[in-house]
N, C-alpha and C positions, 0 to 999 in steps of 0.2 A: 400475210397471215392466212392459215387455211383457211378454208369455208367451214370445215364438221367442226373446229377446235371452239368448245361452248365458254361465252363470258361468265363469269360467276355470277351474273343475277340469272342468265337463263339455267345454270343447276341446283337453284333453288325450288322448292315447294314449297305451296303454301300449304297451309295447315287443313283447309278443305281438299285438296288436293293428297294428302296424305291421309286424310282420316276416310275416302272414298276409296285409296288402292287399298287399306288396312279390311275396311269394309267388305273389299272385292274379292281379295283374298283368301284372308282371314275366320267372315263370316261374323267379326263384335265390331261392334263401335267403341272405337276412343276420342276423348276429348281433347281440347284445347289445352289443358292442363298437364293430360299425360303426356303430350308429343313436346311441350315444354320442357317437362321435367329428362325427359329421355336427351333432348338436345344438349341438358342444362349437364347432362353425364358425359355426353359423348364434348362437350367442350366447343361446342357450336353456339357463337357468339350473338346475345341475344339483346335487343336493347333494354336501356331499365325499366321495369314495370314501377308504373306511379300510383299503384293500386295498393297499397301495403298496407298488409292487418295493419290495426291500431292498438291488440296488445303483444307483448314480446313472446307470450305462451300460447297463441296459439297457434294450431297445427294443421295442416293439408293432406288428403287423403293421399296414397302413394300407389305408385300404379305397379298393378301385377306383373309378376315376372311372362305369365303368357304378351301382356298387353307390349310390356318394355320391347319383348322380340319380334312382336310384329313390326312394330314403327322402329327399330333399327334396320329393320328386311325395307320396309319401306324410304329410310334414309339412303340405303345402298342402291336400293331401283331408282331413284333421282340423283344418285352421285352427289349427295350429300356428305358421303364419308368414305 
């Protein structure tokens, strides 16, 4: 096996790890939530949250299309996607 060819746990980020290139970047802060939601788009398999509203109505803020592009830019600079 090569030496450079990366296992899939090291082309992962973490989620602080992305909201500080987003940051660096960028120049906004994103959450927890948005880099979720943008994974939950791009089909980046996420484990199940056991945190789940308790009623079926309601709703979570949705992240802006500037925010969505940044943390895609930052999916692609860790080879996420």
């Amino acid at each position: 096996m090569d030496e450079l060819d990366l296992t899939s746990a090291e082309a992962k980020a973490t989620y602080k790890e992305i909201e500080e290139w987003v940051q660096e970047h960028y120049g906004f802060h994103v959450t927890n939530l948005n880099i979720a939601q943008v994974k939950q788009k791009h089909g980046i398999i996420e484990r199940e949250n056991y945190n789940k509203p308790k009623s079926e109505d309601s709703r979570q803020p949705g992240t802006t299309p500037e925010k969505e592009k940044a943390i895609t830019e930052a999916f692609k600079y860790f080879k996420m996607i």
